[in-house]
N, CA, C and O atoms as a GROMACS GRO file, in nm:
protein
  576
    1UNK      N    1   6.454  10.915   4.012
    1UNK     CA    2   6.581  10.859   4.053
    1UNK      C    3   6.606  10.899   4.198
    1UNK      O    4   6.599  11.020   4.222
    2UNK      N    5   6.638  10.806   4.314
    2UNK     CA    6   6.670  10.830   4.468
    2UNK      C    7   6.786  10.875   4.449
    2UNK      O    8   6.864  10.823   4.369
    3UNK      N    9   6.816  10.974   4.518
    3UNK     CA   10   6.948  11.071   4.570
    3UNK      C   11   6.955  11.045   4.722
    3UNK      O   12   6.870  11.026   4.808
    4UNK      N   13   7.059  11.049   4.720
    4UNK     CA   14   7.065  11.010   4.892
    4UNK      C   15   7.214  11.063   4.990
    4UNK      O   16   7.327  11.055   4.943
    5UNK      N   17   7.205  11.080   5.033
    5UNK     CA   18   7.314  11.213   5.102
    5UNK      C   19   7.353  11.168   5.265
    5UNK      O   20   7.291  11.073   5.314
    6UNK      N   21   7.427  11.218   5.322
    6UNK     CA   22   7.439  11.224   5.456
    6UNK      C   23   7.556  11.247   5.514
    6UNK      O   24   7.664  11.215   5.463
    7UNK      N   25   7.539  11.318   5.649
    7UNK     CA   26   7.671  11.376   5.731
    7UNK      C   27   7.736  11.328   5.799
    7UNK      O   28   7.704  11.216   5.839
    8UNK      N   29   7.868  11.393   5.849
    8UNK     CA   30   7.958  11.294   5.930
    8UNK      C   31   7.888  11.378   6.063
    8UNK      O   32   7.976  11.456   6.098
    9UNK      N   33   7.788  11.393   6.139
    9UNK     CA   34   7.731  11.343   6.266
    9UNK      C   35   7.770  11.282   6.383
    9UNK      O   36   7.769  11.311   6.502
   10UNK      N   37   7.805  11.187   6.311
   10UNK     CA   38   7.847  11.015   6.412
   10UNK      C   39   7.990  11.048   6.454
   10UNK      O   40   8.061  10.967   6.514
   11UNK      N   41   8.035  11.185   6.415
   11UNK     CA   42   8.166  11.149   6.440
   11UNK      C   43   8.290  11.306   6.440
   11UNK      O   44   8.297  11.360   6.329
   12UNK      N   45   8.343  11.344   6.509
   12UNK     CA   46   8.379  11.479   6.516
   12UNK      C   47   8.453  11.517   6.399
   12UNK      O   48   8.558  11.460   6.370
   13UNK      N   49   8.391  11.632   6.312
   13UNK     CA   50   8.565  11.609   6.222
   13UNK      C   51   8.607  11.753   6.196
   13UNK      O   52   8.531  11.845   6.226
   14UNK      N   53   8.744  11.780   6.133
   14UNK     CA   54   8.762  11.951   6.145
   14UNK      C   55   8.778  11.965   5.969
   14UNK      O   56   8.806  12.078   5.929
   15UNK      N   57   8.762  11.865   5.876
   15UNK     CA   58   8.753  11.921   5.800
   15UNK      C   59   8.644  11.806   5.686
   15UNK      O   60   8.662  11.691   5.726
   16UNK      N   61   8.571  11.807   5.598
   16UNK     CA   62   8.510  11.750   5.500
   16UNK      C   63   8.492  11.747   5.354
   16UNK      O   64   8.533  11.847   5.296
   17UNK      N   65   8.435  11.642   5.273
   17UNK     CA   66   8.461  11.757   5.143
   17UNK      C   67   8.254  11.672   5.080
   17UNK      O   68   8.152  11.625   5.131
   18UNK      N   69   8.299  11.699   4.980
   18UNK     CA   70   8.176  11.600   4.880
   18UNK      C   71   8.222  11.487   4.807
   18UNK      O   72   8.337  11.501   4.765
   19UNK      N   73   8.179  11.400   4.786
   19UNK     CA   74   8.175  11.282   4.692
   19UNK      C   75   8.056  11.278   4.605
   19UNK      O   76   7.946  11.285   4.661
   20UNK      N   77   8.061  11.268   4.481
   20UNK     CA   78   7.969  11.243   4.360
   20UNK      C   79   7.991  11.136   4.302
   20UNK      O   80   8.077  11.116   4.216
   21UNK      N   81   7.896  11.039   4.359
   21UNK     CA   82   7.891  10.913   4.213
   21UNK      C   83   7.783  10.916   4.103
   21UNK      O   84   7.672  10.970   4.104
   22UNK      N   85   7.839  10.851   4.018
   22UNK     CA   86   7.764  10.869   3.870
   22UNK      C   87   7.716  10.697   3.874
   22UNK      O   88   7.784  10.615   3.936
   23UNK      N   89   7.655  10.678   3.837
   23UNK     CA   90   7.577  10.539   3.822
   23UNK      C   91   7.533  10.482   3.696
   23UNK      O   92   7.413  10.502   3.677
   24UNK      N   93   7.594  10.413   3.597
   24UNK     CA   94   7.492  10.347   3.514
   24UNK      C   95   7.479  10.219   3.537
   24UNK      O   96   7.528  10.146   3.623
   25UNK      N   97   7.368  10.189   3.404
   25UNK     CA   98   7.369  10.029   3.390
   25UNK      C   99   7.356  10.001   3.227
   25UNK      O  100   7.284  10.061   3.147
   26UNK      N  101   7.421   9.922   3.209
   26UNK     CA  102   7.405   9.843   3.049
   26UNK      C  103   7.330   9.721   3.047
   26UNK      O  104   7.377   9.622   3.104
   27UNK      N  105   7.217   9.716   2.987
   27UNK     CA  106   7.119   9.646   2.961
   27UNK      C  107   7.182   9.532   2.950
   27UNK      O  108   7.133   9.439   3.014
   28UNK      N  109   7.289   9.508   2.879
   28UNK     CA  110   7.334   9.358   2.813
   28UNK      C  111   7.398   9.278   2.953
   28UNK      O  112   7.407   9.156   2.960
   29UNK      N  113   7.432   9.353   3.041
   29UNK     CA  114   7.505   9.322   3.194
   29UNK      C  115   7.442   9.368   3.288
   29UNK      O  116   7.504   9.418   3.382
   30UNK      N  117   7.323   9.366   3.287
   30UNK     CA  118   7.235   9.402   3.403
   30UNK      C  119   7.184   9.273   3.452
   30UNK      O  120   7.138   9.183   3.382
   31UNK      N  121   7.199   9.274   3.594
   31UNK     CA  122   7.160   9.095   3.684
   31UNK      C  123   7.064   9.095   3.723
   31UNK      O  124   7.010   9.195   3.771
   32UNK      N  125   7.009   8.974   3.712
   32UNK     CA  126   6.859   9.035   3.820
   32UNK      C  127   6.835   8.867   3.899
   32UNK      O  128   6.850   8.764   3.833
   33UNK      N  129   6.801   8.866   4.031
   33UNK     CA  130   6.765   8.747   4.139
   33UNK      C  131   6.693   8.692   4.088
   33UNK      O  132   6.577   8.729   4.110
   34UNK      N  133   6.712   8.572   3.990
   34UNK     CA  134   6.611   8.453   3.971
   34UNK      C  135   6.586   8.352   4.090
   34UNK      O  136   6.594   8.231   4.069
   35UNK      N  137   6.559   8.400   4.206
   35UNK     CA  138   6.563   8.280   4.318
   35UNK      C  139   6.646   8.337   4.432
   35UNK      O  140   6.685   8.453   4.416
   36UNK      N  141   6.671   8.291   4.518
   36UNK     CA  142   6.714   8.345   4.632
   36UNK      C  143   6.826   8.384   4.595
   36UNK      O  144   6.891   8.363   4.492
   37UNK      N  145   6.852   8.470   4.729
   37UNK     CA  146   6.996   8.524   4.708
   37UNK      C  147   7.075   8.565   4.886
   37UNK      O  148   7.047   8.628   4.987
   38UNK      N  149   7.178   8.485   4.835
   38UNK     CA  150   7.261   8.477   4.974
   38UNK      C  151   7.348   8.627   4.999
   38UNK      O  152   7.428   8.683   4.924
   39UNK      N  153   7.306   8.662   5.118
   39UNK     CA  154   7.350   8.839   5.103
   39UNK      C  155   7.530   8.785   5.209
   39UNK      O  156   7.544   8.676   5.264
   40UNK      N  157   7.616   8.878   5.208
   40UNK     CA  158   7.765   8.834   5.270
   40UNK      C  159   7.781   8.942   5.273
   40UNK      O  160   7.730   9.028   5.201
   41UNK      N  161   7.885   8.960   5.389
   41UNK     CA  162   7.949   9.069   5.419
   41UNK      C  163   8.100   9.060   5.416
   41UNK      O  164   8.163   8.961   5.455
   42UNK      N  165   8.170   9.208   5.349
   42UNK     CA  166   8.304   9.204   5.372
   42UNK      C  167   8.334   9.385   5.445
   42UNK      O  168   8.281   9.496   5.443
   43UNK      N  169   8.454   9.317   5.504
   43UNK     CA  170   8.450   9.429   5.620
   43UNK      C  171   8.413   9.406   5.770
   43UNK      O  172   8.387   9.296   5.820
   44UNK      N  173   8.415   9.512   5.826
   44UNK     CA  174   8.344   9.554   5.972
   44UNK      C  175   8.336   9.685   6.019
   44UNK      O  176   8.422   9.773   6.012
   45UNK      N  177   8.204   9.692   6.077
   45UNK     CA  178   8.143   9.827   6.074
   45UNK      C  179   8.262   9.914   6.214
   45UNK      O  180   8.310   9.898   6.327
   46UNK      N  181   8.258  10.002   6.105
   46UNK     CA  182   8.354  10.134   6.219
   46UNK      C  183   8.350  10.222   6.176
   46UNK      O  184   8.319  10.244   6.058
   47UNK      N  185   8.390  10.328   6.289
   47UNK     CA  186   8.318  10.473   6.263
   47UNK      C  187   8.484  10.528   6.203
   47UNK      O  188   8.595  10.494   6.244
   48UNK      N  189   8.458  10.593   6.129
   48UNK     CA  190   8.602  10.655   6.105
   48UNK      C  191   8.660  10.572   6.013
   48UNK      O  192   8.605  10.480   5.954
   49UNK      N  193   8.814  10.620   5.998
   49UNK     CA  194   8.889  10.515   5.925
   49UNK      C  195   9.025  10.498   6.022
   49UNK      O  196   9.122  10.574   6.024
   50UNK      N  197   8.996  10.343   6.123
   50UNK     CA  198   9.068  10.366   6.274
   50UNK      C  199   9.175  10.242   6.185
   50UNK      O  200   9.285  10.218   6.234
   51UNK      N  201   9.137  10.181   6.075
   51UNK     CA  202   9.262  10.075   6.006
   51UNK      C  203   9.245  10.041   5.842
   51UNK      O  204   9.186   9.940   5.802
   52UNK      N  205   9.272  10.086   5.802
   52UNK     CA  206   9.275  10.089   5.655
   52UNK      C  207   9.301   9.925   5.639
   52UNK      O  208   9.232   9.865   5.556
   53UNK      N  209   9.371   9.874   5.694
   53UNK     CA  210   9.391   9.726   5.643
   53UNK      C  211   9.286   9.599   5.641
   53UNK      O  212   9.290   9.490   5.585
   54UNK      N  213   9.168   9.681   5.752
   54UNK     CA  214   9.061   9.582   5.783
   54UNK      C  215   8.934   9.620   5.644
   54UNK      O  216   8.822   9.571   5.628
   55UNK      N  217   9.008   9.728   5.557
   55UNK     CA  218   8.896   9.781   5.469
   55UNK      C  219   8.917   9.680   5.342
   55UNK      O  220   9.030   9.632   5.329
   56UNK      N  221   8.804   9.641   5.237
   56UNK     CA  222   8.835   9.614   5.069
   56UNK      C  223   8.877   9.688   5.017
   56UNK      O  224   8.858   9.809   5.001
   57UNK      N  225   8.972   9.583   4.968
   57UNK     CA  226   9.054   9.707   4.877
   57UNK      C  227   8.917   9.735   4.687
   57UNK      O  228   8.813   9.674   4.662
   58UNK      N  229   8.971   9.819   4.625
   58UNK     CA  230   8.910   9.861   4.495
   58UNK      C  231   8.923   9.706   4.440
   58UNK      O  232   8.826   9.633   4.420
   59UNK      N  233   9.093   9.664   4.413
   59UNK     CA  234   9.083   9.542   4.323
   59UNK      C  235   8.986   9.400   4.373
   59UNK      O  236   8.934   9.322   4.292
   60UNK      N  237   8.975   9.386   4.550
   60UNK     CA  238   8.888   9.270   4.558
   60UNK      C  239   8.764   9.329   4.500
   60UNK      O  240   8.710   9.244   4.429
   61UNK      N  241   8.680   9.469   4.502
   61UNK     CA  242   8.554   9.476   4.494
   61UNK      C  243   8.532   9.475   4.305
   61UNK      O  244   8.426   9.471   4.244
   62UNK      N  245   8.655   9.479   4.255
   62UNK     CA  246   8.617   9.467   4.091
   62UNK      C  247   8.614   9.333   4.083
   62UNK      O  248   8.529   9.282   4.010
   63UNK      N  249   8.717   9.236   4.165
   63UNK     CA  250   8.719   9.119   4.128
   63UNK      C  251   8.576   9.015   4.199
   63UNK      O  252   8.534   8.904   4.164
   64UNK      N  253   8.544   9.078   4.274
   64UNK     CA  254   8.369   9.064   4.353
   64UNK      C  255   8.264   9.116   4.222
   64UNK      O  256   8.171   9.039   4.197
   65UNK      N  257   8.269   9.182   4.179
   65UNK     CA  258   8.180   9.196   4.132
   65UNK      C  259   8.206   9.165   3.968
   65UNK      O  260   8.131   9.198   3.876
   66UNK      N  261   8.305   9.110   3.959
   66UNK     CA  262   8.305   9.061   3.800
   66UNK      C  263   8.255   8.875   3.790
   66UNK      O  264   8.267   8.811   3.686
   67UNK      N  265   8.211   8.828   3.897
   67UNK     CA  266   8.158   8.673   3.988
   67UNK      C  267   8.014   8.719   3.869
   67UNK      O  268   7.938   8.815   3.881
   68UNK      N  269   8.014   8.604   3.749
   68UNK     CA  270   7.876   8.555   3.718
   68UNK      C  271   7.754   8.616   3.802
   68UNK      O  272   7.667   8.697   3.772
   69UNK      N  273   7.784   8.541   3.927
   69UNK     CA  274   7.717   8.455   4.035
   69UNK      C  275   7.655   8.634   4.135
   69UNK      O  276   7.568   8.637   4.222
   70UNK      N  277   7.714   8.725   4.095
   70UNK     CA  278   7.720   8.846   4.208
   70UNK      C  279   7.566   8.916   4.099
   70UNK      O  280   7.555   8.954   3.982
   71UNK      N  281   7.488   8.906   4.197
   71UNK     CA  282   7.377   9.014   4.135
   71UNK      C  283   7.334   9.166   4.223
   71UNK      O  284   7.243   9.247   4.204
   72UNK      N  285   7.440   9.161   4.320
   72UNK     CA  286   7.423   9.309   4.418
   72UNK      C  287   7.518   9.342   4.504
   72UNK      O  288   7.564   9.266   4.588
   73UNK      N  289   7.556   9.482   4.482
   73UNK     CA  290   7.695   9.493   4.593
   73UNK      C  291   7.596   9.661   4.644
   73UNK      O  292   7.537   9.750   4.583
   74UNK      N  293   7.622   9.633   4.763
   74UNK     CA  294   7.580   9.770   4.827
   74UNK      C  295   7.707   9.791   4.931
   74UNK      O  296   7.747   9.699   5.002
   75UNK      N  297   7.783   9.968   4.932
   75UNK     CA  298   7.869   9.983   5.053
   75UNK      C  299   7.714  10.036   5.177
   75UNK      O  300   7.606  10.092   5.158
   76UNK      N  301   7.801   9.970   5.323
   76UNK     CA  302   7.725   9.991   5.410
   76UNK      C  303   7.795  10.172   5.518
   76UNK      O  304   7.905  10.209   5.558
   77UNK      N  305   7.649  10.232   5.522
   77UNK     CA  306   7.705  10.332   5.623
   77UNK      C  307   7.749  10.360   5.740
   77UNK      O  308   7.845  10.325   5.810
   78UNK      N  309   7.614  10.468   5.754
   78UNK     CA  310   7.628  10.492   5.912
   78UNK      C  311   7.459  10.440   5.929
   78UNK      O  312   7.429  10.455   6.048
   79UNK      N  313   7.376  10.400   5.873
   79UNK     CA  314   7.256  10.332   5.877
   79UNK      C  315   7.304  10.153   5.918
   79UNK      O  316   7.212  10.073   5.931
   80UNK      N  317   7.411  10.117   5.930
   80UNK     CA  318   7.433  10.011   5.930
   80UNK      C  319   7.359   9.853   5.853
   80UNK      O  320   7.250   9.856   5.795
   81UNK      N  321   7.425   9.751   5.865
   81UNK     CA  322   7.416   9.651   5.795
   81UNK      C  323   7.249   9.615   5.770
   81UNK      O  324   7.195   9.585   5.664
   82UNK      N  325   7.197   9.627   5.884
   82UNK     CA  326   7.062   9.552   5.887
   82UNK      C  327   6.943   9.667   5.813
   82UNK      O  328   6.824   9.638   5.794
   83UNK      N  329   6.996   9.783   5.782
   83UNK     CA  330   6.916   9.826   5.669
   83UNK      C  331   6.925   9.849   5.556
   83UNK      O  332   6.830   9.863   5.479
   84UNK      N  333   7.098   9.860   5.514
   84UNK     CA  334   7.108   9.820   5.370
   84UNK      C  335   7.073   9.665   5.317
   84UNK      O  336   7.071   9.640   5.196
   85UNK      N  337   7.044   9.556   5.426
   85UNK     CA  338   7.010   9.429   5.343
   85UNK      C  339   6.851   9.446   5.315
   85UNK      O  340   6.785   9.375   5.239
   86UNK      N  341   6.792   9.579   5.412
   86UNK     CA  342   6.651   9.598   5.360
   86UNK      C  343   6.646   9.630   5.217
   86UNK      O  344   6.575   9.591   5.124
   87UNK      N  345   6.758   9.726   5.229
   87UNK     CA  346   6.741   9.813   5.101
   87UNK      C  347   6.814   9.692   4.969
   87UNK      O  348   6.778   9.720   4.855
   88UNK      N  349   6.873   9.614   4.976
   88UNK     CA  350   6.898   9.514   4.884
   88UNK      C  351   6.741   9.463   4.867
   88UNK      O  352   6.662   9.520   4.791
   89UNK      N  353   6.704   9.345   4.949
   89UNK     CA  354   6.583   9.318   4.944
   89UNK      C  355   6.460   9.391   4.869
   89UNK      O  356   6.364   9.341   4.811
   90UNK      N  357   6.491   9.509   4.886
   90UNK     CA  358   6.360   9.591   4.808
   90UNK      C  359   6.386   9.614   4.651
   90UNK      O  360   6.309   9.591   4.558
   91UNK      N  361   6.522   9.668   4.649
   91UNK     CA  362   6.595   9.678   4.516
   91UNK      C  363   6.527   9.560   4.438
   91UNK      O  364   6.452   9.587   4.344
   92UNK      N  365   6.553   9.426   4.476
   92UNK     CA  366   6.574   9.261   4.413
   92UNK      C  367   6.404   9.197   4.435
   92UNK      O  368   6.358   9.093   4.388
   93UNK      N  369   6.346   9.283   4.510
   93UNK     CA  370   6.201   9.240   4.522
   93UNK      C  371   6.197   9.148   4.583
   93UNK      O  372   6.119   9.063   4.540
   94UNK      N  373   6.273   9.115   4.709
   94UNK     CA  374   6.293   8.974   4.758
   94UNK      C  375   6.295   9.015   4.901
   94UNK      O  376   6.400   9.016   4.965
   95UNK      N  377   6.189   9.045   4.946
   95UNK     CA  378   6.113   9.073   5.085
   95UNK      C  379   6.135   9.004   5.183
   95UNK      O  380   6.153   9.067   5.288
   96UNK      N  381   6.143   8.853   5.188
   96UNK     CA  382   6.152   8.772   5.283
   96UNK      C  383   6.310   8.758   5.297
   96UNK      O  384   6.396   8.748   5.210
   97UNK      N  385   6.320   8.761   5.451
   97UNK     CA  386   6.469   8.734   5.528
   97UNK      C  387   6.420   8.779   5.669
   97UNK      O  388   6.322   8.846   5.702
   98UNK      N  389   6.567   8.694   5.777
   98UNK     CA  390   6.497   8.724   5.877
   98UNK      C  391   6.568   8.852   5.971
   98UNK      O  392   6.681   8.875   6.012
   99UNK      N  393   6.466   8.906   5.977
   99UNK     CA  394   6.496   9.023   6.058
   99UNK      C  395   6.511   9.011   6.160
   99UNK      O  396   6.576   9.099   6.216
  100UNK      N  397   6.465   8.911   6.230
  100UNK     CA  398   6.515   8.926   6.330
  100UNK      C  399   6.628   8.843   6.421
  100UNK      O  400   6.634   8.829   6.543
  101UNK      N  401   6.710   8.798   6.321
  101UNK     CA  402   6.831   8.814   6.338
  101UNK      C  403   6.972   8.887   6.308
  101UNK      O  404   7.091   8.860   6.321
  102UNK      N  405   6.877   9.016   6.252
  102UNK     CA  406   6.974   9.098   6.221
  102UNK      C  407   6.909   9.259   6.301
  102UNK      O  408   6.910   9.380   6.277
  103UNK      N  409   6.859   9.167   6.402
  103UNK     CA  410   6.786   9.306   6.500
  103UNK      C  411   6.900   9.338   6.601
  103UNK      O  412   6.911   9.446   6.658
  104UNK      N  413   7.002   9.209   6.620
  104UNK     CA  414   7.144   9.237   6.724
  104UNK      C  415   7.196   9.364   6.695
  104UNK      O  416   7.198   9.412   6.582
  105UNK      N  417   7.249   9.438   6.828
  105UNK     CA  418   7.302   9.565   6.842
  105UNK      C  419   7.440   9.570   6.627
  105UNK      O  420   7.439   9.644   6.530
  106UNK      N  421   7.500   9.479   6.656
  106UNK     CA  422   7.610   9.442   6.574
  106UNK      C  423   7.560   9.488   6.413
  106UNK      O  424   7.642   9.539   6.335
  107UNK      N  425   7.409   9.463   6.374
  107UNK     CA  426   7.425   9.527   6.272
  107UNK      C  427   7.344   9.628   6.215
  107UNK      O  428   7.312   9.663   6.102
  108UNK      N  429   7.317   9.667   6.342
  108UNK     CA  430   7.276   9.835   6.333
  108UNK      C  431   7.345   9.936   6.376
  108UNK      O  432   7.304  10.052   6.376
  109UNK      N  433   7.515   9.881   6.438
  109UNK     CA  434   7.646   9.966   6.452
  109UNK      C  435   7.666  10.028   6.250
  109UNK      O  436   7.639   9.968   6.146
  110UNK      N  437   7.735  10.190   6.280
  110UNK     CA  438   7.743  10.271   6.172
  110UNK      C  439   7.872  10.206   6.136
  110UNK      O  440   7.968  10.207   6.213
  111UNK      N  441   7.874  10.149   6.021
  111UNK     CA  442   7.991  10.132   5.929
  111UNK      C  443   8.011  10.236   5.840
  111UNK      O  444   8.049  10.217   5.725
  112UNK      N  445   7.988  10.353   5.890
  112UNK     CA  446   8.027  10.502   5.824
  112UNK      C  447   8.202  10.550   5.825
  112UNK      O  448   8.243  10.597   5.931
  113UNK      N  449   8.289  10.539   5.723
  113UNK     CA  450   8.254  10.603   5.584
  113UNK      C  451   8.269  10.443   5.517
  113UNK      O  452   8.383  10.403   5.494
  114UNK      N  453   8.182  10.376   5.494
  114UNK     CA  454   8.180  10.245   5.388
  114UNK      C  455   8.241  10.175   5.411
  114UNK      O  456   8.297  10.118   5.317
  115UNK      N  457   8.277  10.125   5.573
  115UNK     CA  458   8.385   9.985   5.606
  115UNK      C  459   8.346   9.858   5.574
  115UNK      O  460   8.422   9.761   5.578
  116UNK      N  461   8.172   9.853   5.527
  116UNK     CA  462   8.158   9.737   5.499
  116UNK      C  463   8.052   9.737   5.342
  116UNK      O  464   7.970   9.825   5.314
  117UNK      N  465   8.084   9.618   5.258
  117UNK     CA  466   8.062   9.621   5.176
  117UNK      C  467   7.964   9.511   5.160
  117UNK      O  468   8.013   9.403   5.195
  118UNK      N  469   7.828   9.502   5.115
  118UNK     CA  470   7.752   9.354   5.105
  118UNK      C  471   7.728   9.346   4.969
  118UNK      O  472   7.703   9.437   4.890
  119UNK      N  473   7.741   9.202   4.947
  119UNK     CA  474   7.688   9.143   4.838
  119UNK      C  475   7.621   8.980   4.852
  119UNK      O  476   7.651   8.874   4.908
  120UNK      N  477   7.490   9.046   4.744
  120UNK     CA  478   7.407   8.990   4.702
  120UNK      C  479   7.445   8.816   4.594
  120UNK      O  480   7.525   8.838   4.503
  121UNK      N  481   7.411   8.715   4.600
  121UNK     CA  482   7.490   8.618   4.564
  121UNK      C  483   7.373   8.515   4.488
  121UNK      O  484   7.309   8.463   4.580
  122UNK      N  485   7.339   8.484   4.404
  122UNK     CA  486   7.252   8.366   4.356
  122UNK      C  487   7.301   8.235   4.466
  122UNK      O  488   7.410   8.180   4.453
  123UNK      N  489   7.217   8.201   4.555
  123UNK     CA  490   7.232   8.120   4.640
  123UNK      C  491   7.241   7.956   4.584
  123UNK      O  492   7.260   7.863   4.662
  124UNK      N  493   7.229   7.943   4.471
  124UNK     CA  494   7.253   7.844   4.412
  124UNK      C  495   7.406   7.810   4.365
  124UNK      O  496   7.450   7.696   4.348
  125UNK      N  497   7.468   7.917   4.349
  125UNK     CA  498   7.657   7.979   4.332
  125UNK      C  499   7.715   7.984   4.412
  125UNK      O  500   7.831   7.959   4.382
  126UNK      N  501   7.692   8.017   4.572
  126UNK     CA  502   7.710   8.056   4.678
  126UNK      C  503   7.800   7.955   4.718
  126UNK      O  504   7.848   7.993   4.825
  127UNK      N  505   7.846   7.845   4.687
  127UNK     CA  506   7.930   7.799   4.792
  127UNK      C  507   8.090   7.821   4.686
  127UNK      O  508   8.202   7.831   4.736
  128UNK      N  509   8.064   7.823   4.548
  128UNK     CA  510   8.202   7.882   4.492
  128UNK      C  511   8.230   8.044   4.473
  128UNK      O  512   8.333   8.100   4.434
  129UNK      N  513   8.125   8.092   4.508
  129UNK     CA  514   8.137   8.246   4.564
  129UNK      C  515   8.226   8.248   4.704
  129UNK      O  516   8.313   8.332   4.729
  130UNK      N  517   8.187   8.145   4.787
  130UNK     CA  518   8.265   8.164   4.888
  130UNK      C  519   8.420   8.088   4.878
  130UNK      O  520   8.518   8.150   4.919
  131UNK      N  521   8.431   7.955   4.823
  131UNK     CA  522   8.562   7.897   4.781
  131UNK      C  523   8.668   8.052   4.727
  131UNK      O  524   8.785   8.074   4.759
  132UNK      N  525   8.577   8.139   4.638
  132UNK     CA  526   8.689   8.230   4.603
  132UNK      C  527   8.691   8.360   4.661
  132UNK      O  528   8.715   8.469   4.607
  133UNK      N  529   8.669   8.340   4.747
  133UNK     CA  530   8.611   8.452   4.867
  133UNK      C  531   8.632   8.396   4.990
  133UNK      O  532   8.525   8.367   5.045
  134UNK      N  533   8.728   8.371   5.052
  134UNK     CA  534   8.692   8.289   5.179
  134UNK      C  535   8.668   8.397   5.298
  134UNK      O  536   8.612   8.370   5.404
  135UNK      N  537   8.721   8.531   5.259
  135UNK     CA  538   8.670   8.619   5.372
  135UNK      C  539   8.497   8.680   5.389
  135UNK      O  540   8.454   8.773   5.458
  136UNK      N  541   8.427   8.591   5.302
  136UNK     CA  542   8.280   8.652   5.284
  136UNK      C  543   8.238   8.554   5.454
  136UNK      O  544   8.253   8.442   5.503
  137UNK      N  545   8.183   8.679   5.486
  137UNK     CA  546   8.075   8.625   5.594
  137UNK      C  547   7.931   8.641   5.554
  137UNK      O  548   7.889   8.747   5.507
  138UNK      N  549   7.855   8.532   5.573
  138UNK     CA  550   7.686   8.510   5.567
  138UNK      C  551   7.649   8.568   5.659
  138UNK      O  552   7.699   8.568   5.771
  139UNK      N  553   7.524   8.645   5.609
  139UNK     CA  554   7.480   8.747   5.660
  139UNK      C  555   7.310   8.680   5.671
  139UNK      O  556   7.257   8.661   5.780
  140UNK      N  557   7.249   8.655   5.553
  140UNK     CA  558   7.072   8.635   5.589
  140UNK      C  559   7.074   8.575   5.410
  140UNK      O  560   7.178   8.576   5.345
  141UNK      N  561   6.973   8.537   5.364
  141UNK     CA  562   6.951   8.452   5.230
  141UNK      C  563   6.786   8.587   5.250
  141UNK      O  564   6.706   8.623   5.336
  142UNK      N  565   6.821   8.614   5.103
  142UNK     CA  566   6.679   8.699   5.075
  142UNK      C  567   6.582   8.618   4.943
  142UNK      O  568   6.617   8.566   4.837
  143UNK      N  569   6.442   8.636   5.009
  143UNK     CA  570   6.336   8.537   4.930
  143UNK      C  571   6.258   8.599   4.888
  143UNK      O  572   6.265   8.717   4.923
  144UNK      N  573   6.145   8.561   4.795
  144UNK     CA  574   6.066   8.593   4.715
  144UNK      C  575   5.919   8.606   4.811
  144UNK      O  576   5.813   8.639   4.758
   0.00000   0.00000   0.00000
């Protein structure tokens, strides 16, 4: 099982603490990418927390991820956007996307502590994923 950790670095602070998430999955509700998948972003990457109002709230990300149509939500760090859609991609076994349009400065800026949130979308769903979502921005379509 990957454990994965990291510091506030990027950013001065005088005090910190820990966060522990617990993770399952239930077999009967577990998704998996039959075919492409349209990756979107909500949020924008910033260091700190400089506006709480530009963040998702808890209820859009339950109501995001209760979408049929949603087979991956990753929060983005301080590694920024263009390597958690690697790390989607590898998760979903869906290698192909283009990198190099996500080589721009913009999404390898640190969205550290989790200003931005991506999800993974059956690209065949994708345009009533976005009807009920109109703040999703397209990000890259990941392929087989």
């Amino acid at each position: 099982m990957p454990i994965n950790g990291s510091t506030e670095d990027n950013m001065a602070t005088l005090t910190t603490s820990v966060g522990i998430t617990a993770i399952a999955q239930n077999e009967r509700v577990a998704r998996k990418a039959d075919g492409t998948v349209s990756v979107y972003q909500f949020g924008e990457p910033r260091v700190g927390l400089t506006s709480l109002a530009t963040l998702v709230s808890y209820d859009e990300v339950r109501r995001i991820r209760q979408r049929p149509e949603v087979i991956d939500m990753l929060p983005v760090g301080s590694k920024g956007i263009a390597y958690e859609v690697g790390q989607m991609a590898q998760t979903n076994q869906l290698l192909n996307y283009d990198r190099e349009a996500l080589a721009d400065d913009y999404y390898s800026q640190s969205a550290g502590p989790a200003t931005v949130i991506l999800v993974g979308v059956k690209k065949s769903a994708s345009e009533a994923f976005v009807h009920a979502f109109p703040d999703a921005v397209y990000v890259t379509d990941l392929k087989a």
